[in-house]
C-alpha positions, -999 to +999 in steps of 0.1 A: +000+000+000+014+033-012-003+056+019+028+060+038+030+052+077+036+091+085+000+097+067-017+063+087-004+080+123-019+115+109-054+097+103-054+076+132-047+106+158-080+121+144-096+089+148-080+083+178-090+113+197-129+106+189-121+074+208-103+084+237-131+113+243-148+112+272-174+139+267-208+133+279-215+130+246-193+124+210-205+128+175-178+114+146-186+125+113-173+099+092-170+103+051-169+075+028-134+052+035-122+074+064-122+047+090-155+049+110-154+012+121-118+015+130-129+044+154-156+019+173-128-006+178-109+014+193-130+034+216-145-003+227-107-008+236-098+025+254-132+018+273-123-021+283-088-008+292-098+020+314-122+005+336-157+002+321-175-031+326-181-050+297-216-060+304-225-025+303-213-015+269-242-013+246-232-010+204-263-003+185-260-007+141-290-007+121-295-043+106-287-081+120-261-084+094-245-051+103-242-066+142-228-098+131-200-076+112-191-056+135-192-080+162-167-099+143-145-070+135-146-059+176-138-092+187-111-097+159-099-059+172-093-076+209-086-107+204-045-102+211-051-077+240-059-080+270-094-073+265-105-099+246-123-118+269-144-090+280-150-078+243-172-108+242-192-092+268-202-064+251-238-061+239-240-054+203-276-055+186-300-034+166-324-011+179-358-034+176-341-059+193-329-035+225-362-024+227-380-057+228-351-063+256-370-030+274-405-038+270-399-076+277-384-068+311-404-040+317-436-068+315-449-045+289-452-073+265-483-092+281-503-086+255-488-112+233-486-146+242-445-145+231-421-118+220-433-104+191-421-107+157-418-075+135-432-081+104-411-080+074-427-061+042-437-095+026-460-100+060-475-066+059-486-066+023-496-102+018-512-108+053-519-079+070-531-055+045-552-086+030-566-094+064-574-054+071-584-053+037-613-078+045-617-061+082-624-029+069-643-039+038-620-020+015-596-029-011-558-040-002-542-010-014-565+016+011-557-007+037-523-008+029-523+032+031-537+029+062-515+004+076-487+027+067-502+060+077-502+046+114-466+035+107-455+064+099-468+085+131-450+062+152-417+064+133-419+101+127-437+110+156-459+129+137-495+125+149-505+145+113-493+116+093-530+107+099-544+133+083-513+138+057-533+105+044-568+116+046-571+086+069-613+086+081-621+084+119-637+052+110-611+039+094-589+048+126-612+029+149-614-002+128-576-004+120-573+001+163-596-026+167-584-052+140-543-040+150-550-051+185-565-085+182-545-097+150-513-088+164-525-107+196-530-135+176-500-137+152-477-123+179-462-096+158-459-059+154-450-036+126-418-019+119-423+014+137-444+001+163-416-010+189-393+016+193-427+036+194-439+015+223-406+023+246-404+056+237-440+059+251-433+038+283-404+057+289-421+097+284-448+080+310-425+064+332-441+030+326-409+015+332-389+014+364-350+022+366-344-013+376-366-026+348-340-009+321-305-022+312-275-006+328-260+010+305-228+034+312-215+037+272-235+036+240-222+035+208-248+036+177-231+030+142-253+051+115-268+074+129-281+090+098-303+059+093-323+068+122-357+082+125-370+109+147-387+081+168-350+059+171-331+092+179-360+102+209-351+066+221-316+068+222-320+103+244-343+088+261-318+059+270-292+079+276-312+099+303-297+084+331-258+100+325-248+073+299-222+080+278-233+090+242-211+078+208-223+080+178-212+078+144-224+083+105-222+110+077-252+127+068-243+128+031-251+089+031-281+091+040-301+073+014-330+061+033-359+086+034-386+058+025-377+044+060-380+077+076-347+082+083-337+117+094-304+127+087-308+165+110-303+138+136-269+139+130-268+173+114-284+189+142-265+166+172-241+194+186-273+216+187-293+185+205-264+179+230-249+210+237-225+192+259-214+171+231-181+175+208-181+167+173-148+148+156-147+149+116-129+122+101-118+135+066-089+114+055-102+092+030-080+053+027-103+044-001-107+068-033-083+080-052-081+116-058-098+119-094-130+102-077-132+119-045-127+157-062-157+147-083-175+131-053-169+161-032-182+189-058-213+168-064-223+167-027-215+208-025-247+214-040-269+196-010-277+224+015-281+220+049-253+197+052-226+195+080-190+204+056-159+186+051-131+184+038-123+153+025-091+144+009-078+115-005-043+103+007-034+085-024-032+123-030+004+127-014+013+084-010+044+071-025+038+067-053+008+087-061-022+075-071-045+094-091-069+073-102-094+078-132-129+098-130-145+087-168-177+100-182-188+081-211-216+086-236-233+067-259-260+060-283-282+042-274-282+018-242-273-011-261-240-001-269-232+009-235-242-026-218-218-042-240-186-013-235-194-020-201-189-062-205-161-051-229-142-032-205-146-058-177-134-086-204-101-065-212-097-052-168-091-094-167-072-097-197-052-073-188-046-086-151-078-084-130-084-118-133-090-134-096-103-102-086-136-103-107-155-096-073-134-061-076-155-050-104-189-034-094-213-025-118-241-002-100-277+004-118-305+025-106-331+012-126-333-025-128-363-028-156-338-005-180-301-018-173-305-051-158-316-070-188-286-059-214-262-061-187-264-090-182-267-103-219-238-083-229-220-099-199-234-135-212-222-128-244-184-122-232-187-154-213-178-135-181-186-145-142-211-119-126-237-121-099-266-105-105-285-080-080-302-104-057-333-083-050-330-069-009-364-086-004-354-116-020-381-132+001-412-111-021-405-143-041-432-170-028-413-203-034-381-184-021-404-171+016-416-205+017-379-211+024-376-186+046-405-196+070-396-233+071-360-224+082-379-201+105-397-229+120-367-243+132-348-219+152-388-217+167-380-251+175-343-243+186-350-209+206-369-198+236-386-173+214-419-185+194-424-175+154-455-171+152-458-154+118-438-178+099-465-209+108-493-177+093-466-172+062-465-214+052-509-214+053-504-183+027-478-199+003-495-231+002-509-242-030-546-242-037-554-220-003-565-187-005-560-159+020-598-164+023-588-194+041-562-185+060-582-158+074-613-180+081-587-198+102-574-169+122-609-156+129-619-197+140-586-193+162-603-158+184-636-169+182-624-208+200-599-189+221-570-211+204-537-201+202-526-200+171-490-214+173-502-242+193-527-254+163-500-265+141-489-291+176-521-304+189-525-342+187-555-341+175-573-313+159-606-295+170-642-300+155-648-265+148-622-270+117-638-268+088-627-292+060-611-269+037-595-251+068-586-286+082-569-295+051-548-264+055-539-268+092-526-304+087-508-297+059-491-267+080-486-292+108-467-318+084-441-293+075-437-286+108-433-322+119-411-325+090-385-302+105-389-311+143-355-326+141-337-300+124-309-280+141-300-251+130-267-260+125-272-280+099-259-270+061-269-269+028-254-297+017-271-318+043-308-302+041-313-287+008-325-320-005-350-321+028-364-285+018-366-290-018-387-325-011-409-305+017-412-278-006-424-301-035-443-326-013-462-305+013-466-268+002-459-266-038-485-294-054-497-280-085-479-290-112-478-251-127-452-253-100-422-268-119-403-241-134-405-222-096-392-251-079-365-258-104-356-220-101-357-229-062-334-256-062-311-231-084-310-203-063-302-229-032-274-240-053-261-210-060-254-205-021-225-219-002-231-255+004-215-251+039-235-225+048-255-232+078-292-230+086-287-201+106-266-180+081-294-192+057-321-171+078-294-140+082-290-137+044-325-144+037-337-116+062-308-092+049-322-052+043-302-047+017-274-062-010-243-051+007-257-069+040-267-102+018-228-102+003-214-097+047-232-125+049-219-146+023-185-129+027-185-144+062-195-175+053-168-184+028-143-172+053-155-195+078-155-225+052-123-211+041-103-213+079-082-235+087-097-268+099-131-260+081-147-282+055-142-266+021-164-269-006-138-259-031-124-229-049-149-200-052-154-185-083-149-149-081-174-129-096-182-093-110-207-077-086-241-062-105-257-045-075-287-017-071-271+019-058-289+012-025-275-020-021-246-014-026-239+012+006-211-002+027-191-022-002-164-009-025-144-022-057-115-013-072-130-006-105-169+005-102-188+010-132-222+036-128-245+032-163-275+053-167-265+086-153-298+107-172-320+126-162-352+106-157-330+075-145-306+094-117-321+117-108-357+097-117-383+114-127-400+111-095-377+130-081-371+160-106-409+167-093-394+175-057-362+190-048-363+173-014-361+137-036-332+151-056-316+159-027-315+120-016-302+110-051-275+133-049-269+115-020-272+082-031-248+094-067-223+104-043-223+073-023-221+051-054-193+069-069-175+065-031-174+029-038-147+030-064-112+029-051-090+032-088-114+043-112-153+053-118-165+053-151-199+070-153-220+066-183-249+075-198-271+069-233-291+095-256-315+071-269-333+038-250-356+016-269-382-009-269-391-025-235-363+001-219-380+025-234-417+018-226-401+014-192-393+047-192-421+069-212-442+043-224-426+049-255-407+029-280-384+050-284-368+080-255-340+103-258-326+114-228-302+140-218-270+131-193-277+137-156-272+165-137-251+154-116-222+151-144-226+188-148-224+194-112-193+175-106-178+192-133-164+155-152-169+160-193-185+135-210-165+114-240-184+096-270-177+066-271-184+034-294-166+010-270-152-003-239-116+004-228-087-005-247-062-032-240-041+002-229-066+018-208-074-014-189-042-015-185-039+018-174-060+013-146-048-020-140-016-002-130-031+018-103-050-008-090-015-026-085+000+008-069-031+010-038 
């Protein structure tokens, strides 16, 4: 690595002094590559090592997959020094789970009859919003406008989301009414609803000091992901003189459809006047071309907190420039295939064994997915396409899901309700008609609904067609009564393919998704456990999905493990959202016109443009050696209709280009054997 030691002890005393600062409160402002999760480490050390008890250490990151990581990466941190064993100590969870913690010790969960599951987006709009549909006598869409109207109030805090939505008094009374008994009876809760329900017991004093964790020191990763409901909650938890870290960049925040506020962290010097503020602006990972180009895009967001960022491949020995490329072309035809063309010549030309180095980003998968991929196809080159961040929308791919659910019901203390209600849903020839008749037999026999799927024999008051659907739940779940979660792939993927095709799938319009089934489970790491199955499966985003796999492999790859052979590197085809928290060496960003990035949903709103200057910025911050943007003057056919519902639109290249001041170049091609080469020489030189 060209960055120099004297520039690593620069960076690190900035990231060092956010550790080491005891203020009652800290913000770190953290850029893109600048060493955020470096900073956590160490203050976890400097705390372990100057007296704090482990126990009471509480890390907070926004998704399961995020904890696992950084769990890894603190214990791997300690595991030399003398705080390694109490590094294991530490609590490190989301948010939703801390709060479940609360309420569950607090007794403030009695209401269930087991610790409530949050229901995932499949859930809400396949269940619940069917369910309140038929309730409320409306159709699924106004009760899924409902559903999220309430939502909303809880995760803004906002008690005019309500009427924001037009939402009827009526309405309001029979949502109230159906919310409390169904969620009773499927013992879940939705997304906002949790956090929601501590903050509340905490404003009333519901819960007792010796009902809530000790905590001295908490540390929350991303701060700019959090709502105004999460960031009350953190106050809130902090209320009784605990030690206040927190860490994130408000220009990534790229979240807005989850509520996610980034004046939390804007504003946090204001909210904690006691508080300092450390700005980490050193930047390990882009090379200067790309980060000048990154940093005049993000100048035109207002209301932002400024840095400086710099790139230290700037002044490293050797210097590194790196390559900033704007490319146009034709039509989007010919830029699919320069992008496989210049991925071809990268390996030609010495990438090869680091295809997973080469990410190409899209913003609009019904336009650039398709001839990506062909054009890739047609070079013969290894990729992996975007696997969708609710990869369980897919029916034959949540029946998965909920039978592997099932079994770490069977393994835990803590009961799945919901995933017993999603196998009655996916289950051929049953109709949510069914599965609701069901539910509503379940309150009116006082029967707990879990406990259906168990019972030796069943009750009378089953109706045939509802019987029919209760023992064929039951047989699945019989099926996987000696399971262990523990268990791989390799040893249980015939099992689930043969449940799948036996007991859920019957019809024989089924073929082609079962086939694609068995695929997709082939396609995963055949030592990958049950558990790590579940992780990846319930995975928020892309870049969580690859930790996920990343981790795996390395597991199978240690010393001692069972491999399952080489791995085949692959290029990386990822959405822009997904791909927050990854980088490459080389990252390729097609589509940059207006009406694609910026969409045209957002050129309506300058709030929305806002975010996608955002979520430009943060794309082009995964490149490391070189960015090569792109964009097309004509689109046709499907793409097209897509688009306009037109065969034919011209578009013009994305403001963003302009704003970051990089010139477009025609071109008819992908690089040359020279410029790959080019590049290839950089990449060699990081």
């Amino acid at each position: 690595m060209p960055i120099t030691q004297a520039q690593k002890t620069l960076a690190n005393q900035k990231q060092t002094a956010a550790a080491i600062d005891m203020s009652p409160q800290v913000g770190l402002v953290a850029g893109p590559g600048t060493g955020k999760s470096h900073s956590i480490e160490n203050r976890i050390v400097h705390l372990l090592q100057n007296g704090a008890v482990a126990t009471n250490i509480y890390v907070i990151s926004f998704t399961r997959a995020a904890c696992v990581e950084l769990e890894g990466r603190i214990h791997a941190h300690c595991q030399n020094l003398s705080c390694a064993s109490a590094a294991a100590q530490i609590h490190v969870s989301t948010m939703h789970s801390l709060a479940l913690r609360i309420l569950r010790k607090g007794n403030l969960l009695t209401s269930y009859p087991s610790t409530p599951i949050i229901l995932d987006r499949w859930e809400q709009s396949n269940i619940y919003d069917k369910e309140l549909a038929s309730s409320l006598r409306c159709k699924p869409s106004r009760a899924s406008e409902i559903r999220l109207a309430h939502d909303t109030q809880w995760q803004t805090l906002n008690p005019q989301s309500i009427n924001q939505a037009q939402i009827t008094q009526t309405e309001i009374v029979g949502f109230n009414a159906f919310h409390a008994s169904r969620t009773n009876l499927y013992s879940c809760v939705l997304p906002g609803e949790v956090i929601y329900k501590c903050v509340e017991a905490l404003q009333q004093g519901a819960l007792q000091p010796n009902q809530l964790p000790q905590i001295d020191h908490l540390i929350v990763d991303e701060f700019q992901d959090l709502n105004a409901c999460d960031q009350e909650f953190i106050r809130l938890l902090c209320a009784n003189n605990a030690v206040l870290f927190i860490a994130g960049d408000d220009d990534q925040s790229i979240y807005s459809f989850r509520h996610a506020d980034p004046n939390g962290i804007i504003n946090f010097a204001l909210n904690y006047p006691a508080s300092r503020t450390h700005i980490l602006d050193d930047c390990f990972r882009c090379t200067p071309a790309i980060l000048s180009a990154a940093n005049r895009l993000i100048a035109h967001n207002q209301n932002r907190l400024q840095k400086s960022l710099v790139s230290l491949y700037a002044t490293s020995s050797p210097p590194v420039q790196g390559q900033m490329l704007a490319w146009s072309f034709r039509n989007g035809q010919d830029e699919a295939k320069a992008i496989a063309e210049s991925c071809h010549q990268l390996l030609n030309a010495g990438m090869a064994g680091m295809e997973d180095e080469i990410i190409i980003l899209i913003s609009n998968r019904k336009v650039q997915l398709d001839l990506i991929i062909q054009e890739l196809a047609n070079f013969g080159l290894p990729y992996d396409p975007p696997r969708n961040s609710s990869i369980t929308d897919d029916e034959i791919v949540r029946a998965v899901y909920s039978i592997i659910r099932i079994v770490k019901d069977h393994s835990a203390t803590e009961e799945d309700y919901p995933a017993h209600r999603d196998i009655i849903e996916v289950l051929s020839g049953v109709g949510s008609s069914t599965a609701k008749s069901i539910a509503d037999a379940c309150i009116a026999n006082n029967q707990n609904f879990r406990s259906l799927f168990y019972l030796p024999t069943y009750p009378t008051w089953l109706s045939r067609r509802n019987l029919s659907a209760v023992q064929r739940t039951a047989k699945v779940v019989q099926n996987v009564s000696t399971w262990d979660l523990n268990d791989t792939l390799a040893a249980r993927g015939g099992d689930i393919m043969a449940i799948l095709s036996s007991d859920i799938f019957l019809l024989p319009s089924s073929a082609n998704a079962l086939s694609t089934c068995a695929t997709f489970i082939g396609s995963l790491p055949p030592q990958m456990t049950l558990d790590e199955l579940i992780q990846f499966l319930s995975a928020p985003t892309e870049a969580d999905q690859q930790t996920i796999i990343g981790m795996v492999n390395q597991r199978v790859a240690s010393p001692g493990a069972i491999s399952g052979g080489t791995i085949q590197k692959r290029i990386k085809i990822l959405t822009m959202h997904g791909a927050k928290g990854l980088s490459g060496k080389v990252v390729f960003i097609p589509g940059a016109e207006q009406g694609i990035i910026p969409n045209f949903k957002a050129l309506q709103a300058t709030g929305l443009v806002i975010e996608q200057r955002r979520l430009f910025y943060v794309s082009i911050t995964r490149a490391r050696s070189c960015c090569i943007v792109s964009h097309a003057v004509q689109h046709n056919g499907k793409q097209a209709m897509v688009l306009k519902q037109s065969l034919r639109v011209n578009l013009t290249r994305s403001q963003f280009l302009n704003e970051m001041q990089v010139r477009s170049v025609n071109r008819t091609m992908g690089l040359t054997q020279v410029e790959a080469g080019n590049i290839v020489s950089d990449i060699n030189n990081l």
